[in-house]
N, C-alpha and C positions, 0 to 999 in steps of 0.2 A: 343361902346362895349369895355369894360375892356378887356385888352388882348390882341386886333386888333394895331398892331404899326402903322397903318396907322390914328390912333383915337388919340385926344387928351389926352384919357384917361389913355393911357397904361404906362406913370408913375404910379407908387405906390400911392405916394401925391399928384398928382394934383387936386389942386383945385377943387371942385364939383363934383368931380369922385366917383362912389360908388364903395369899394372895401372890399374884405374879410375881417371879424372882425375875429380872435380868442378868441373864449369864455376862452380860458388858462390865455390869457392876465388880470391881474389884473385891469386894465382900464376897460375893458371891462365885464369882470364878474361882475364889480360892477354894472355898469350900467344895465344888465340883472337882476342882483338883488334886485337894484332900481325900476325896471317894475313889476318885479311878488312882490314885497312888495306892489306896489302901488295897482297891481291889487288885492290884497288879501285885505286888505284894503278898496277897493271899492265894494265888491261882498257880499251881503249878507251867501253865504255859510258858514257853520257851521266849515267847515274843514280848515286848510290851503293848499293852493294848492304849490307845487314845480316842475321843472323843471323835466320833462322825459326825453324828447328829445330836443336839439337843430336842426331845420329844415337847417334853415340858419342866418347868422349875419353878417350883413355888416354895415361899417361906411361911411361918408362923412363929409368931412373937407366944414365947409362953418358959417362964424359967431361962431366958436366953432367947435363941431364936433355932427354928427348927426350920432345917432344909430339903425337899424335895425332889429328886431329879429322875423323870425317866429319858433316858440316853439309849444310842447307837453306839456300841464301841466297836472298833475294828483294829485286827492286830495289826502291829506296825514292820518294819524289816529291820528293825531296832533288837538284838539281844536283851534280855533282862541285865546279863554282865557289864552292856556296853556302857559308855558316857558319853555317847552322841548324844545333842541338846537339840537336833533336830530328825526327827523319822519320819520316813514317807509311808505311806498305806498303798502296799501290792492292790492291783485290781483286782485280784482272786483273794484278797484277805478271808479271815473267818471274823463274822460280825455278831454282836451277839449284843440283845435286848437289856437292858438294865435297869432296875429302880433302886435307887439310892435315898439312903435318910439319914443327914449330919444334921448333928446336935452343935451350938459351939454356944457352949453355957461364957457368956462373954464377962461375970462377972467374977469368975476363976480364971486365975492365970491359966493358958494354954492349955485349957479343957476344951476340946473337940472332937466328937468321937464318931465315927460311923456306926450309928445304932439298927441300920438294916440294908442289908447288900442283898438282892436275888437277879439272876442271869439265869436267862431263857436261850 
């Protein structure tokens, strides 16, 4: 248990330990950014979908670093075609539950990968 000084875990860094990501953190936003692009990407819907809510984000240092994220996405009034840089979210959106897991093995160039997407 993170937290517990009596846990291996209760440094910050250690090794395999999951511990709080700040989505403010630019490492880390990216990488949340990295998930819902990928997930928009994979989904047939017509809309793009962005970031409502951050549930929770945590990282773990093991081979690189491993990311975390369960998310609120909601679609936006943004086409998948468009290149508007900014979309609004209808009050009646469709919202939907998501847990994300980016890998960004940082000691390979430009290896990042979403290794688990599931939408409830």
């Amino acid at each position: 248990m993170v937290g517990d000084v009596t846990s291996p875990c209760w440094r910050r860094f250690f090794w395999g330990c999951l511990t709080t990501a700040d989505v403010n953190v630019y490492e880390v936003k990216t990488k949340l950014d990295f998930a819902v692009g990928q997930y928009n990407l994979g989904t047939s819907y017509t809309y793009v979908s962005a970031v409502q809510t951050v549930l929770k984000a945590q990282k773990q240092v093991h081979k690189g670093v491993k990311y975390y994220f369960d998310v609120k996405l909601a679609a936006t009034n943004c086409l998948k075609t468009s290149l508007k840089p900014v979309c609004s979210v209808p009050a009646n959106a469709k919202v939907v539950t998501c847990h994300f897991q980016v890998w960004d093995q940082a000691l390979v160039p430009r290896c990042v990968q979403l290794s688990q997407s599931t939408c409830s």
